[in-house]
C-alpha positions as CSV (number, residue, x, y, z in Angstrom):
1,X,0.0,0.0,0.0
2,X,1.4,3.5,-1.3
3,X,1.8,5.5,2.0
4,X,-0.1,9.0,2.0
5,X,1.8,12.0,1.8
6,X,1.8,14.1,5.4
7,X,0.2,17.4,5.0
8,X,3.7,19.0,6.1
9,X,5.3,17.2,2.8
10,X,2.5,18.4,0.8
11,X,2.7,22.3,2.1
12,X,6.7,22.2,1.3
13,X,5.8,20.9,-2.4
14,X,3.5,23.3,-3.1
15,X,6.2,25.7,-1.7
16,X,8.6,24.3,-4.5
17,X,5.6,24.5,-7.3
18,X,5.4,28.1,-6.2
19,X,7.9,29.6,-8.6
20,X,7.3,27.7,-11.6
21,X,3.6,28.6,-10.6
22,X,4.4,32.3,-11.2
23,X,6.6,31.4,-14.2
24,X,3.4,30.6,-15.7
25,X,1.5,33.2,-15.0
26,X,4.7,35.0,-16.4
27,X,4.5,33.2,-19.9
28,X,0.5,33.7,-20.0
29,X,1.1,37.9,-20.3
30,X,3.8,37.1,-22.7
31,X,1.4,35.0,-24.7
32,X,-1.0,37.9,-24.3
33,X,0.8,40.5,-25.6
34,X,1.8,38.0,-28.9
35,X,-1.9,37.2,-29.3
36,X,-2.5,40.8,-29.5
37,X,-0.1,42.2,-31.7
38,X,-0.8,38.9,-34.3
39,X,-4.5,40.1,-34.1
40,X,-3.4,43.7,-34.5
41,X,-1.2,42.3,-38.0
42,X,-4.4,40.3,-38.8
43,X,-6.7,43.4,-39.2
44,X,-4.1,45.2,-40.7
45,X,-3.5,42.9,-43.4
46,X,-7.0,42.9,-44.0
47,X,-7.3,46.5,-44.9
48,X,-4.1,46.2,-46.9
49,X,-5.8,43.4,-48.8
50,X,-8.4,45.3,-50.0
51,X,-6.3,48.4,-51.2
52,X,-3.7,46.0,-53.2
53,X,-7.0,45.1,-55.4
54,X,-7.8,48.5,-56.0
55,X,-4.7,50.4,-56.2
56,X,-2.0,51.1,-58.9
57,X,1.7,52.3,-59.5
58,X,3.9,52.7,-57.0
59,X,1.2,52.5,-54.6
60,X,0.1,49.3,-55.4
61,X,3.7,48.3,-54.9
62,X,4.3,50.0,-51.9
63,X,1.0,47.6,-50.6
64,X,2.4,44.7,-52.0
65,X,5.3,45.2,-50.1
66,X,3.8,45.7,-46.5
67,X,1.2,43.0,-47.7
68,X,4.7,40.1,-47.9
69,X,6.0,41.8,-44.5
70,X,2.8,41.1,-42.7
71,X,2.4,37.7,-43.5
72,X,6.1,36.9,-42.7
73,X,5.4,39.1,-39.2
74,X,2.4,36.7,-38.7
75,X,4.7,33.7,-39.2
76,X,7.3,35.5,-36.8
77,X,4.9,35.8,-34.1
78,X,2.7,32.6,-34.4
79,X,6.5,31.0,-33.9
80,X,7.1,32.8,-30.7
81,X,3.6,31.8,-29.8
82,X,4.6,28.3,-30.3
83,X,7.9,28.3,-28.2
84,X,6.1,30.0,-25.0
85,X,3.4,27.2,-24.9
86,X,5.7,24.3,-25.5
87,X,7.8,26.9,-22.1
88,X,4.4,26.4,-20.3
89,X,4.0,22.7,-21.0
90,X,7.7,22.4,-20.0
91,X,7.2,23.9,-16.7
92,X,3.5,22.4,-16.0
93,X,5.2,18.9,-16.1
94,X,8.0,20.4,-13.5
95,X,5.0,21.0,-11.1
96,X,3.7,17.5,-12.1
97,X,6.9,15.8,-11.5
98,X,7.9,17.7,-8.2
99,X,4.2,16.7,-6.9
100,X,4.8,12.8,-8.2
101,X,8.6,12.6,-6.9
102,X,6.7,13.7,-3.4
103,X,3.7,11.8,-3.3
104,X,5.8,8.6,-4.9
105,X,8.9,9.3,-2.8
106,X,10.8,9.1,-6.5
107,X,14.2,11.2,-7.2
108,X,13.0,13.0,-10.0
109,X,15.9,15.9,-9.4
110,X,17.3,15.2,-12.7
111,X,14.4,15.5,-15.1
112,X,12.7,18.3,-13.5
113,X,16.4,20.8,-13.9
114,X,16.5,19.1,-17.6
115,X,12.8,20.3,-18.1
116,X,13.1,23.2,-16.5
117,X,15.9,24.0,-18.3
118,X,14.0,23.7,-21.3
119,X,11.3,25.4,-20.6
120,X,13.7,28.8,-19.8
121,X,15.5,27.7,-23.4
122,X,12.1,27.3,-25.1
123,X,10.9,30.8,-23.1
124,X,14.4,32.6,-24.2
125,X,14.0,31.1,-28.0
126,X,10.2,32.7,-27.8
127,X,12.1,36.2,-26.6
128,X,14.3,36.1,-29.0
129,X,11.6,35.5,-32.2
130,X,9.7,38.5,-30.6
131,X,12.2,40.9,-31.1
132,X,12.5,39.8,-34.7
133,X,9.1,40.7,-35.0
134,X,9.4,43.5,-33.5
135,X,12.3,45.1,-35.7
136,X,10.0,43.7,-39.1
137,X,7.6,45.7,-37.2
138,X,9.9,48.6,-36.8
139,X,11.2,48.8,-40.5
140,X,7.5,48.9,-42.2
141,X,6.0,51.4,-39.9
142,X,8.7,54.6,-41.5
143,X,6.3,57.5,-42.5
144,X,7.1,57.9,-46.3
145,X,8.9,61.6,-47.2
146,X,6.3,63.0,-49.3
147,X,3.8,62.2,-46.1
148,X,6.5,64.0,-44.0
149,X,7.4,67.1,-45.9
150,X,3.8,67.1,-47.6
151,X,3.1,71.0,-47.8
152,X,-0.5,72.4,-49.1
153,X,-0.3,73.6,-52.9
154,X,-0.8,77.3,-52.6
155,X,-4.5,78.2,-54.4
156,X,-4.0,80.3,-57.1
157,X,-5.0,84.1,-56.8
């Protein structure tokens, strides 16, 4: 019979799951804030979708243009998406292993640092594919010239 754990073992393991605990809720913003800026490059290439059918010259390859960035930003970002859940999984089966290795009496030292080594790899790979969307970001959002120095034609008198 598989003796129960004493409520003093089971207080000092939730103690340990504490941190990767907060972890998650660390990697849950994270995913937020991706979530939110692919549904912000979503609506945007939308709109841009509609004005490549309808536009023409340089225009239409100006649209073109931001048309190919946003779908490689939306590749960019669903990859760093990708990365902080497999993070999360990572660290949910630390908390699952550090509960089991209790409850069982099992050394599971090993594979939880492995995993949770992985899971800050994984988390660090996910950082890392962020800022590359943020600079792809960064170099499409330049306010043309003719916007910049746009000056009213004078009406003629």
């Amino acid at each position: 019979m598989i003796a129960l754990p004493q409520v003093s073992q089971v207080a000092q393991t939730i103690q340990l799951a504490l941190a990767p605990v907060f972890l998650l809720a660390g990697i849950g913003a994270f995913l937020n804030v991706c979530v939110s800026r692919l549904a912000r490059i979503i609506d945007r290439a939308r709109v841009v979708e509609e004005k490549v059918l309808n536009s023409r010259g340089k225009e239409h390859d100006r649209m073109v243009s931001e048309i190919r960035v946003l779908d490689q930003r939306m590749s960019v970002v669903n990859g760093a998406i990708f990365l902080s859940v497999a993070s999360a999984c990572a660290v949910c089966l630390v908390v699952i292993l550090l509960f089991a290795g209790n409850l069982f009496g099992a050394h599971l030292g090993t594979p939880i640092a492995i995993l949770f080594s992985l899971a800050m790899v994984l988390q660090a790979a996910a950082f890392g594919t962020f800022i590359l969307e943020i600079r792809l970001a960064s170099r499409t959002i330049h306010i043309r010239n003719e916007v910049l120095y746009h000056q009213a034609e004078e009406e003629a008198g």
